[in-house]
C-alpha positions as CSV (number, residue, x, y, z in Angstrom):
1,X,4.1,-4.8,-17.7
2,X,7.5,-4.1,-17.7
3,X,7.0,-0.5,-15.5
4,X,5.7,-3.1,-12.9
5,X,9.2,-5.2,-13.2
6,X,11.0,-2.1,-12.9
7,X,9.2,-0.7,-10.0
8,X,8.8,-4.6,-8.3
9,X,13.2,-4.6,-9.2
10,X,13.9,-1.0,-7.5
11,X,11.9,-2.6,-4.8
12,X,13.8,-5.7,-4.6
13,X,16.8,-3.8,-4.5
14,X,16.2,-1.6,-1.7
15,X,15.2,-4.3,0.5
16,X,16.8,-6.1,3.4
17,X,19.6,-8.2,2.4
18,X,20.5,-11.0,3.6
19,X,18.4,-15.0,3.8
20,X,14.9,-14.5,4.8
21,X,13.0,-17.4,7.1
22,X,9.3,-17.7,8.5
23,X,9.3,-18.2,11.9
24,X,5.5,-18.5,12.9
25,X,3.7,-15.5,12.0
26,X,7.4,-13.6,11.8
27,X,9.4,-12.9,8.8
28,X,12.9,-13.0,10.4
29,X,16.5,-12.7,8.9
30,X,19.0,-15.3,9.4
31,X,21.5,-12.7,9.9
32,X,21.7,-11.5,13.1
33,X,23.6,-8.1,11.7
34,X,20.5,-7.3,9.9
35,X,16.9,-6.6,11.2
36,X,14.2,-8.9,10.4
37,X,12.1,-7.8,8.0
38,X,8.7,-8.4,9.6
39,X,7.6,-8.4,13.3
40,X,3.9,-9.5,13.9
41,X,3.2,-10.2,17.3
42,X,1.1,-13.5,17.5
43,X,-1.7,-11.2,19.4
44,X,-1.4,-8.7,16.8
45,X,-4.9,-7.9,15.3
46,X,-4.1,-6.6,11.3
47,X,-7.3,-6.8,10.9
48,X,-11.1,-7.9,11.1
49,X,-11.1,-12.4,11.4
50,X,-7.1,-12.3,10.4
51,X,-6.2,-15.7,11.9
52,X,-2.8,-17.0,13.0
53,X,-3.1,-19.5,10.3
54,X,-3.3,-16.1,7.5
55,X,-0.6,-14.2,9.1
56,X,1.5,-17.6,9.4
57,X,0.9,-18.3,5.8
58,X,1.5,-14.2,4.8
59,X,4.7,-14.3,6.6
60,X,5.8,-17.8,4.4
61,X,4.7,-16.1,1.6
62,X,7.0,-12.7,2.3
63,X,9.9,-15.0,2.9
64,X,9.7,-16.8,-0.3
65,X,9.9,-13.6,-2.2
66,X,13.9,-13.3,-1.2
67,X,15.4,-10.2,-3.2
68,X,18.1,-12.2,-5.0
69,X,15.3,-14.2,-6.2
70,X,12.6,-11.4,-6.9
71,X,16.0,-9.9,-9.1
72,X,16.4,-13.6,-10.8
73,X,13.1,-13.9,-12.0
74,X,13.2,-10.6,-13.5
75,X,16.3,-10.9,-15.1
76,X,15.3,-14.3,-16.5
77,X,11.8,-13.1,-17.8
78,X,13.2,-10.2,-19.4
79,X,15.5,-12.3,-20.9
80,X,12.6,-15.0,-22.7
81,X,10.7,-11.8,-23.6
82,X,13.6,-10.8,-25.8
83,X,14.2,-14.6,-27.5
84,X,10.0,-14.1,-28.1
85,X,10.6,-10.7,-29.6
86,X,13.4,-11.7,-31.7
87,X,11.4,-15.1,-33.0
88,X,8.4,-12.6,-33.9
89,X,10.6,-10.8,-35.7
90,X,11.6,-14.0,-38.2
């Protein structure tokens, strides 16, 4: 588990900065000085029976996974795992 926090935090780190938003079946950036971070056309065909309503839900899905958040979580659970560790120790 924790090579997947480490992979999933080099990740976070190399992605787009800035406040992420769903706009429809977009992932857009609030900043306009940075790209958005996903551009699906609303015609756009992914893939077989993948419905506006999927990609609107994928893109408000992407958006909640902010960097600065993705990092957060990590820190914090790496954190608890270390209170665990040191109460198994007792």
């Amino acid at each position: 588990m924790e090579n997947d926090l480490t992979y999933i935090e080099s990740l976070a780190k190399k992605a787009t900065k800035g406040q992420w938003i769903a706009v429809g079946s977009l992932v857009e950036n609030t900043s306009d000085s940075l790209p958005d971070i996903v551009c699906t056309p609303h015609d756009f065909d992914r893939g077989p029976r993948d419905s506006l309503k999927q990609r609107e839900m994928d893109a408000l899905y992407i958006a909640a996974a902010q960097p600065k958040l993705i990092l957060e979580l990590i820190q914090e659970l790496r954190a608890l795992r270390r209170i665990v560790g040191a109460n198994e120790l007792r």
